[in-house]
TIVEXPA-499501 format. One record per residue: residue number from 1; residue in one letter; chain; z negated, x negated, y of N, C-alpha, C, CB in turn. Coordinates in steps of 0.2 Angstrom, whole numbers. Glycine has a CB too. Layout:
N
resi	resn	chain	n_up	n_east	n_north	ca_up	ca_east	ca_north	c_up	c_east	c_north	cb_up	cb_east	cb_north
NUM	A	A	Z	X	Y	Z	X	Y	Z	X	Y	Z	X	Y;
...
This chain:
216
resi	resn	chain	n_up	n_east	n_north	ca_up	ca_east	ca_north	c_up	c_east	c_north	cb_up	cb_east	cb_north
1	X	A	0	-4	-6	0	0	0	0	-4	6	-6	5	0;
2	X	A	7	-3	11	4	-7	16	-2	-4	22	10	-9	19;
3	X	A	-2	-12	24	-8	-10	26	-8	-6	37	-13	-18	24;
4	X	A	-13	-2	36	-10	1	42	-13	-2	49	-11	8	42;
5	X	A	-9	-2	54	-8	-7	60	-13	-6	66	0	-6	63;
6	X	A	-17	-11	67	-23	-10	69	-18	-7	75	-29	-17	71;
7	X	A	-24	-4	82	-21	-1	87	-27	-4	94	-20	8	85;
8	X	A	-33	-10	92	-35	-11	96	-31	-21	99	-41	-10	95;
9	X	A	-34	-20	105	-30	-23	109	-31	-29	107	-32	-22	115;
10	X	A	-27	-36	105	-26	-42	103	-29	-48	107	-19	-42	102;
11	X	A	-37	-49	108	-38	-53	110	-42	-58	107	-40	-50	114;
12	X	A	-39	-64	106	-42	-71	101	-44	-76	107	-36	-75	95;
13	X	A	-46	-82	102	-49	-87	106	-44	-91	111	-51	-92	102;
14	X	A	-38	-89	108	-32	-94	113	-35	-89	121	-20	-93	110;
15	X	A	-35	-81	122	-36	-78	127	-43	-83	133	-39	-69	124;
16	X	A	-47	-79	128	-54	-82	131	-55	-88	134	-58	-82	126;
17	X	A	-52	-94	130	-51	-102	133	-48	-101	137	-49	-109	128;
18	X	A	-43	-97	140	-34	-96	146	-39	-95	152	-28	-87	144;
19	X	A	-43	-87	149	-46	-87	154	-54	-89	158	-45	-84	154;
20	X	A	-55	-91	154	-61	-97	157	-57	-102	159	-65	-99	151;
21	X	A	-53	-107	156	-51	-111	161	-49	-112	168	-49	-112	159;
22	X	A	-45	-103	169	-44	-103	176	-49	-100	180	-38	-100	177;
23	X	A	-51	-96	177	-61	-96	181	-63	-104	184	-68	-94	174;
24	X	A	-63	-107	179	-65	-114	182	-63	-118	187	-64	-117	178;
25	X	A	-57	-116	187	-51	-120	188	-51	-117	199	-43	-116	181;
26	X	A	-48	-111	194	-49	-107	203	-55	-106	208	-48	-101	203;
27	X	A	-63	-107	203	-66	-108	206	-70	-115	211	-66	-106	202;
28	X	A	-68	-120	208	-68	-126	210	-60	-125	217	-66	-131	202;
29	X	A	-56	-125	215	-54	-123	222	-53	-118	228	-50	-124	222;
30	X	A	-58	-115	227	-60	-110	230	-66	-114	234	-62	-105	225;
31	X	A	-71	-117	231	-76	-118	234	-74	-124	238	-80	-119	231;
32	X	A	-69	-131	237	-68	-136	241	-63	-133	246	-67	-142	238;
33	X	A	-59	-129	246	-56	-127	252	-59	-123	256	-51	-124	250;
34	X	A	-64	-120	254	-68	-115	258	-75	-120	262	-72	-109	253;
35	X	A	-78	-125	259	-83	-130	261	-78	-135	265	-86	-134	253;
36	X	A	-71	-137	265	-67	-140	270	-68	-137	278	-59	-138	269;
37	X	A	-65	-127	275	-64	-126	282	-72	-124	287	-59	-119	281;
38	X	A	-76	-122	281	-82	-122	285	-85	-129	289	-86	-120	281;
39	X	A	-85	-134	287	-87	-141	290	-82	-142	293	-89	-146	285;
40	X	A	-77	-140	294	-71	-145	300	-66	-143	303	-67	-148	297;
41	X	A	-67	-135	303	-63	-131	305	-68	-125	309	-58	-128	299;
42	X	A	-65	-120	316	-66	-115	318	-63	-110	320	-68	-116	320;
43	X	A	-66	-104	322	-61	-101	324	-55	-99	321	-60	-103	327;
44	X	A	-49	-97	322	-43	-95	319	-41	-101	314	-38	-94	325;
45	X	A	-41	-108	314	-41	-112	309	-46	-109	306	-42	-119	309;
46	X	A	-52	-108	304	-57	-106	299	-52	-103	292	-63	-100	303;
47	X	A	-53	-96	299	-50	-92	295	-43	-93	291	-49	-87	300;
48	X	A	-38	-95	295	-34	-99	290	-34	-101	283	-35	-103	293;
49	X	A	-41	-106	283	-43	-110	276	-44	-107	272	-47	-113	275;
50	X	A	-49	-101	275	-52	-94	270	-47	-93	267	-56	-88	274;
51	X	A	-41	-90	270	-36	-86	266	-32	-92	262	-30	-81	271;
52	X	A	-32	-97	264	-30	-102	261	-31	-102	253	-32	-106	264;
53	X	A	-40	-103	254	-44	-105	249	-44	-98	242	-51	-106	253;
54	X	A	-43	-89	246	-43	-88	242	-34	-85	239	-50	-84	243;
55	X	A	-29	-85	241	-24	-86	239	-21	-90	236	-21	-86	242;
56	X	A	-21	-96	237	-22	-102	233	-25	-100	225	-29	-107	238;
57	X	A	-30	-100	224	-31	-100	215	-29	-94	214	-39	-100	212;
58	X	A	-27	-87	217	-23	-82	216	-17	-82	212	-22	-79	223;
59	X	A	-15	-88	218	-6	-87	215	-4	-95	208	3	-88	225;
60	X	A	-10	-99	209	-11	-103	202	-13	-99	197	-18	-109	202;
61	X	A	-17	-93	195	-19	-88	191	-13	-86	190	-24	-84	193;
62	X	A	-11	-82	194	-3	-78	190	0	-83	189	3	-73	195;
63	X	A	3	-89	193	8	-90	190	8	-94	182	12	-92	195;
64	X	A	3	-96	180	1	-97	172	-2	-91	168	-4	-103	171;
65	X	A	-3	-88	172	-5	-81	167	3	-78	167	-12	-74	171;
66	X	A	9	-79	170	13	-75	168	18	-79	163	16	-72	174;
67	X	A	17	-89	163	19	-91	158	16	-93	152	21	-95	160;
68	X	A	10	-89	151	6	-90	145	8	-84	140	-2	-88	148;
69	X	A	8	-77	147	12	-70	142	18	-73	139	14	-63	147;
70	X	A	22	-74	143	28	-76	141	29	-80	135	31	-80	146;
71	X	A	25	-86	134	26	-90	128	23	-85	123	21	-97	127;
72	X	A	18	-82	123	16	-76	117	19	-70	117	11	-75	117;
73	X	A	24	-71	117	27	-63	120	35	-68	113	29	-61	134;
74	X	A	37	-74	116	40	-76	112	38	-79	106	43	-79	113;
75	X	A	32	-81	104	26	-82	96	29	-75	93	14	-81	97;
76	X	A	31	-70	95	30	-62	92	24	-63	90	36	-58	86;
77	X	A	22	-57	95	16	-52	92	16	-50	88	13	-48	93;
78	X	A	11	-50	83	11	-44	79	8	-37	80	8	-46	73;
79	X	A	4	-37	84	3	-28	85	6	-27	93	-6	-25	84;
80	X	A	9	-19	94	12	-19	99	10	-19	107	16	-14	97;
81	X	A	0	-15	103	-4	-17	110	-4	-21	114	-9	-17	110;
82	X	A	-4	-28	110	-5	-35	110	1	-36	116	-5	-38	103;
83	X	A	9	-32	114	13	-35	121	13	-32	124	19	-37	120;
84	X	A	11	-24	122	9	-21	130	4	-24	136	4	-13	128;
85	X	A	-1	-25	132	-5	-29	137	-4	-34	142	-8	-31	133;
86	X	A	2	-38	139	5	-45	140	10	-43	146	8	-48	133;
87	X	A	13	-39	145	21	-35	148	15	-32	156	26	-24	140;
88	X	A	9	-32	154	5	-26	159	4	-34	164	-5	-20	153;
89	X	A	1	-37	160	0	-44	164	4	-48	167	0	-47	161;
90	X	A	10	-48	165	15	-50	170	16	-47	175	21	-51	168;
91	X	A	16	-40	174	18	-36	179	11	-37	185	20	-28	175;
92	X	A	7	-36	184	1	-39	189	3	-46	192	-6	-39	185;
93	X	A	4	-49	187	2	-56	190	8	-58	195	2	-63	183;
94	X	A	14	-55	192	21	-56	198	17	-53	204	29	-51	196;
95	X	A	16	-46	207	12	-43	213	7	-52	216	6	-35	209;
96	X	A	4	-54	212	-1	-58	214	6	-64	217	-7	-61	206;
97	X	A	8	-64	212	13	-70	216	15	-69	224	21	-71	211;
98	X	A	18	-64	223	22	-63	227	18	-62	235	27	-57	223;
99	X	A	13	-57	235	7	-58	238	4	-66	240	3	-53	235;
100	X	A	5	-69	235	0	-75	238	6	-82	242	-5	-79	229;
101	X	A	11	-79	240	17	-81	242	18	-80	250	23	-78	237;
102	X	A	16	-73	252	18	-71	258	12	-71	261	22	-64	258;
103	X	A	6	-72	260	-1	-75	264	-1	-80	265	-7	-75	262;
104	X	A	2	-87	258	5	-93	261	8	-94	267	9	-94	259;
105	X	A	12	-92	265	17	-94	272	16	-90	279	25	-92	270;
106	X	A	11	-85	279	10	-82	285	3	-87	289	8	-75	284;
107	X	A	-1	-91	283	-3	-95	284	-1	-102	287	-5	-95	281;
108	X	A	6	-105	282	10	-110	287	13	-110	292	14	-112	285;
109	X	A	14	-101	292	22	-104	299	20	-100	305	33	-101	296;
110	X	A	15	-98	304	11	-93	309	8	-97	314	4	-88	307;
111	X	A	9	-100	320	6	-106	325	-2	-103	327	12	-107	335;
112	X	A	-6	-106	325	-14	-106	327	-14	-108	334	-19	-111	324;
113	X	A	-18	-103	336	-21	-104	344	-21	-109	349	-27	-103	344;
114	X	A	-17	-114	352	-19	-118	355	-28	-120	357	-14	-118	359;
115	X	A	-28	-124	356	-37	-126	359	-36	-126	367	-40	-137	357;
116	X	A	-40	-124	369	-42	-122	377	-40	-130	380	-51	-120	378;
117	X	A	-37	-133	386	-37	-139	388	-39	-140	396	-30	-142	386;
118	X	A	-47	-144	396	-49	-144	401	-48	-152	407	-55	-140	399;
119	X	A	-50	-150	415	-48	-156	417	-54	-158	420	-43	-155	422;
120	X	A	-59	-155	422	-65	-156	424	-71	-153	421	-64	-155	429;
121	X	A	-77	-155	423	-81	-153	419	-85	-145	419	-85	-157	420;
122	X	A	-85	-142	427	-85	-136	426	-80	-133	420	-83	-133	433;
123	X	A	-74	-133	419	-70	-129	416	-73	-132	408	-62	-129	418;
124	X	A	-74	-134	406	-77	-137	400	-85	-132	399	-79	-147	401;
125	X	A	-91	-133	405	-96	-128	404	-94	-123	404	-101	-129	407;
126	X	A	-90	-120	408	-86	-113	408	-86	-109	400	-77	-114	410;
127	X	A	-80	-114	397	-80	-115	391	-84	-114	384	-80	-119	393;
128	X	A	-90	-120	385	-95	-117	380	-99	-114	383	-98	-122	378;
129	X	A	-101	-110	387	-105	-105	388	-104	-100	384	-104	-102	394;
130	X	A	-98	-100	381	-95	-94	378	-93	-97	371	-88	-92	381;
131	X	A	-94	-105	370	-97	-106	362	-87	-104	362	-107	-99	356;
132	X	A	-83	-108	365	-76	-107	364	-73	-117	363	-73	-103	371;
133	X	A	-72	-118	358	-69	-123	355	-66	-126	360	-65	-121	350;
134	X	A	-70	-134	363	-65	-136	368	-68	-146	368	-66	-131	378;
135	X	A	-63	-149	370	-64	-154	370	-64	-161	378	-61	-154	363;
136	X	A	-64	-162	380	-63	-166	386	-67	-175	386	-67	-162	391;
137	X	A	-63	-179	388	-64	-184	391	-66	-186	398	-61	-186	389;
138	X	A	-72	-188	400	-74	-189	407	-74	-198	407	-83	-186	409;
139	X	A	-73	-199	415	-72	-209	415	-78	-207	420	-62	-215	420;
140	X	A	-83	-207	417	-92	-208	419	-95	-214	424	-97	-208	412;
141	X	A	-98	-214	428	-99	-224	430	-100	-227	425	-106	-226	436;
142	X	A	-103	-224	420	-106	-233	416	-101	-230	410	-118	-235	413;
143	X	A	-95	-227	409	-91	-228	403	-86	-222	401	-96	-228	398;
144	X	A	-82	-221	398	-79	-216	395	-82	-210	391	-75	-218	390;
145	X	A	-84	-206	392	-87	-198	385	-84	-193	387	-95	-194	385;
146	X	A	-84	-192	379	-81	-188	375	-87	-181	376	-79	-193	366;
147	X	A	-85	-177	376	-89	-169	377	-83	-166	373	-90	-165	386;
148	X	A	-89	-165	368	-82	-160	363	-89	-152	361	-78	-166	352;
149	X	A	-89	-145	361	-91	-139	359	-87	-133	354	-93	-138	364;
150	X	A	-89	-132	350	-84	-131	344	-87	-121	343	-87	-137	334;
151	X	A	-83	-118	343	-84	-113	342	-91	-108	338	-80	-113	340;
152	X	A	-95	-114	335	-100	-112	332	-106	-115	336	-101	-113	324;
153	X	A	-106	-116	343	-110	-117	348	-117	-123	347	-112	-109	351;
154	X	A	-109	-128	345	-113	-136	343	-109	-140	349	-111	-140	331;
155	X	A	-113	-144	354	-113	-148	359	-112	-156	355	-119	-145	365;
156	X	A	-107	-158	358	-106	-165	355	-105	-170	360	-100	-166	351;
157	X	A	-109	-173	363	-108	-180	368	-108	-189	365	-116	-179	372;
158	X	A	-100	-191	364	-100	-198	361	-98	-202	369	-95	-198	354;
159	X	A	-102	-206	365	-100	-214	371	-94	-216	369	-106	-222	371;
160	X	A	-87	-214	372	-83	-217	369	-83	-226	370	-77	-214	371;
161	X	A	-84	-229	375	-81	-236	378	-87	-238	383	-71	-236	382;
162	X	A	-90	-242	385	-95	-242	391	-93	-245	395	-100	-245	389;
163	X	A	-92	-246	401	-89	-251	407	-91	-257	408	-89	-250	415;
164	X	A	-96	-257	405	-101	-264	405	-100	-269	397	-110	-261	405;
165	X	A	-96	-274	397	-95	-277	392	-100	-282	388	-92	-280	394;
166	X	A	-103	-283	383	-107	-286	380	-109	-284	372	-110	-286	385;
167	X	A	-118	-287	374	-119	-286	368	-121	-277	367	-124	-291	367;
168	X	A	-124	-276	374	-125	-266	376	-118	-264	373	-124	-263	387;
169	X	A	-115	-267	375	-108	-261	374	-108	-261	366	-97	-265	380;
170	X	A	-108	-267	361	-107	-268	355	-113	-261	352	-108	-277	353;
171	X	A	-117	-261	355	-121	-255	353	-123	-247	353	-125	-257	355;
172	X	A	-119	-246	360	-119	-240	363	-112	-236	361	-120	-241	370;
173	X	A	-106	-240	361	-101	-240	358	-100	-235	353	-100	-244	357;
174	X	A	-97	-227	354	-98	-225	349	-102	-219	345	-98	-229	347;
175	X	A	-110	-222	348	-119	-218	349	-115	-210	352	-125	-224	358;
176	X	A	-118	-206	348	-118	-199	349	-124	-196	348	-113	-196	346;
177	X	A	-124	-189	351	-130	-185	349	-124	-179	348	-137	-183	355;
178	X	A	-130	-172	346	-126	-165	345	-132	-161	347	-123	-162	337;
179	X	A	-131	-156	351	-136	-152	351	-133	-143	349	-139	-152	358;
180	X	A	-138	-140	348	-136	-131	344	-140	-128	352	-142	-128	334;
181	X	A	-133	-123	352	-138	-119	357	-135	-112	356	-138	-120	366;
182	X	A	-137	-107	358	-134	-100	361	-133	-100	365	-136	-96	361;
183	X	A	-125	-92	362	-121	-92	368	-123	-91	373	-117	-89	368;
184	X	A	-119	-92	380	-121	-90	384	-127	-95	388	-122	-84	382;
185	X	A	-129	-99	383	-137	-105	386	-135	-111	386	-145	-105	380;
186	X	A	-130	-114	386	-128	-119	387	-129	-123	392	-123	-117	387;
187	X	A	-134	-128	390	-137	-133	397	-134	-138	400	-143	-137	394;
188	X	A	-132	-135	406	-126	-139	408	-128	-145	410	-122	-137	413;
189	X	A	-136	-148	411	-138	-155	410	-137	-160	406	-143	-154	410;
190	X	A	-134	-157	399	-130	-160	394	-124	-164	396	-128	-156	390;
191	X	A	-122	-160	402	-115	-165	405	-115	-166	410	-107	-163	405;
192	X	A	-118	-165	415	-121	-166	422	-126	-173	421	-127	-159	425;
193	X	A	-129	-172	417	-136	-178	417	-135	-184	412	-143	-175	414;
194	X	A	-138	-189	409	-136	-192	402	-144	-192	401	-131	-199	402;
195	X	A	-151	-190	403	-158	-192	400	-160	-183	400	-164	-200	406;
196	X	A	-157	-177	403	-161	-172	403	-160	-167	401	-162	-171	408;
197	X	A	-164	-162	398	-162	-157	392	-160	-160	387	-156	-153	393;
198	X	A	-162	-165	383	-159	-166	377	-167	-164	370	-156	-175	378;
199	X	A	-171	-161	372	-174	-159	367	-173	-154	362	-177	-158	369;
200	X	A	-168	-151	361	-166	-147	355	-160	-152	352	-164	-139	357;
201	X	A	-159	-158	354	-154	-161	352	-156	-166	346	-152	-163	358;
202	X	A	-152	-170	345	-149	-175	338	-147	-180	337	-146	-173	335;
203	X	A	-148	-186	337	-143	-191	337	-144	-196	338	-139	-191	341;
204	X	A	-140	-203	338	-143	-211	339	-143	-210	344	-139	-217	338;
205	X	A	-139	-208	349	-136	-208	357	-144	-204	359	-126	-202	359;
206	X	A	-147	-199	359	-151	-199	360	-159	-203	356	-149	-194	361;
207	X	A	-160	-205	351	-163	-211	351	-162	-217	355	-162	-213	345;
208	X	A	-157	-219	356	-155	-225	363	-159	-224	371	-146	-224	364;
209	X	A	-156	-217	372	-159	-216	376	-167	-212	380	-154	-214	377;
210	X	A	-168	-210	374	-176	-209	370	-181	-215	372	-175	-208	361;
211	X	A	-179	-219	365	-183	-225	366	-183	-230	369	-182	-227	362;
212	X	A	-175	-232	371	-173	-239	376	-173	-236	383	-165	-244	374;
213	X	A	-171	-230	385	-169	-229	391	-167	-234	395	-172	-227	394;
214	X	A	-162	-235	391	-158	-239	394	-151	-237	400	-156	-242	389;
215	X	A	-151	-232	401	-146	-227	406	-154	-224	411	-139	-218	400;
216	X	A	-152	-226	418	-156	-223	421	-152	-218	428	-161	-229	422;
C-alpha cells in the first residue's frame, strides 16, 4: 500500500540553520550600522543610517532566501506544501528586494541637508541655541579654534594651532573639551571666554586650563 502523503509543512534542519544564520547575520549588521550612525552622525544623516541599517539586512535576507528556495525547489520536493511554501517565499522576499532596493537608493541619491555655514561667532551661538549641527573656525589672539555643536546639543571647543610656538604649543595643540547642555541654554561664555562656564564640561583642554591656567 502506498503510503499516504504527509500534508504538513516541510521544515528540516537545512531550514532552521538558513534561518538562524541570517538572524545572526542581519543582526550583527544591524547593530554596527546603527552604533555608526548613532556615534557619528546627526540629524538627517542619522536618519539616513537607520534606514540604511535596517534595509540593508532586509534585502541580504531576501535576496538568499530567494536563492535558497530556488535551489530546493530544484532538489524536487517531495511534498507539495513544501514548494508551496517556498513559491510563497520567493514571492515575499522579491517585495523585500525590491523595497530595499528603492530605500537604497532614496538613501544614495537623495542630497542630505547641507550643514548650516557660519562666519562669525554670533551666528554659530545663534546656532546652537537651537542644538542645530554647525561647525566654525575662529583666528583667536593666542591661536586657531575650532567650535563645532552637533545636533544632540554637545559643545566642542579644540585648540586647533596656537600662535605661540614652542614647547606650549607642542602641548595645547589639539587639547579639547565638550560640554552637554540644553536647548535653548547654551553658554555663550564657551566661545566668548576660554576659563568661564566650563563646569558642566569635559576634557584635557579644560584640565589645562583648570590646573595650569595657563590662558589668562
Amino acid at each position: 500500500m502506498a503510503k499516504k502523503q504527509s500534508n504538513k509543512l516541510d521544515v528540516n534542519p537545512g531550514w532552521l540553520g538558513f534561518i538562524l544564520w541570517n538572524s545572526i547575520v542581519s543582526l550583527v549588521i544591524f547593530i554596527v550600522i546603527s552604533f555608526y550612525g548613532y556615534t557619528t552622525r546627526t540629524g538627517p544623516q542619522a536618519g539616513a543610517i537607520y534606514v540604511l541599517a535596517f534595509f540593508l539586512p532586509l534585502f541580504l535576507v531576501s535576496i538568499s532566501t530567494v536563492i535558497y528556495c530556488i535551489r530546493r525547489i530544484k532538489a524536487k520536493q517531495k511534498t507539495k506544501s513544501g514548494i508551496v511554501l517556498e513559491i510563497m517565499l520567493i514571492l515575499f522576499s522579491s517585495f523585500g528586494i525590491m523595497l530595499s532596493v528603492l530605500m537604497l537608493l532614496a538613501v544614495l541619491l537623495v542630497p542630505m541637508p547641507a550643514r548650516p555655514v557660519c562666519a562669525d561667532k554670533q551666528c554659530f551661538i545663534s546656532l546652537a541655541q537651537k542644538c542645530t549641527g554647525a561647525s566654525i573656525v575662529i583666528d583667536e589672539d593666542y591661536g586657531n579654534v575650532n567650535y563645532t555643536v552637533t545636533d544632540k546639543c554637545v559643545f566642542t571647543k579644540k585648540i586647533v594651532r596656537l600662535k605661540e610656538a614652542g614647547e606650549l604649543a607642542n602641548i595645547v595643540d589639539g587639547a579639547s573639551l565638550t560640554c552637554d547642555y540644553e536647548q535653548g541654554k547654551f553658554d555663550e561664555r564657551w566661545v566668548k571666554t576660554m576659563i568661564y562656564g566650563l563646569e558642566p564640561c569635559d576634557g584635557y583642554l579644560k584640565q589645562l586650563i583648570g590646573g595650569l591656567m595657563i590662558f589668562t
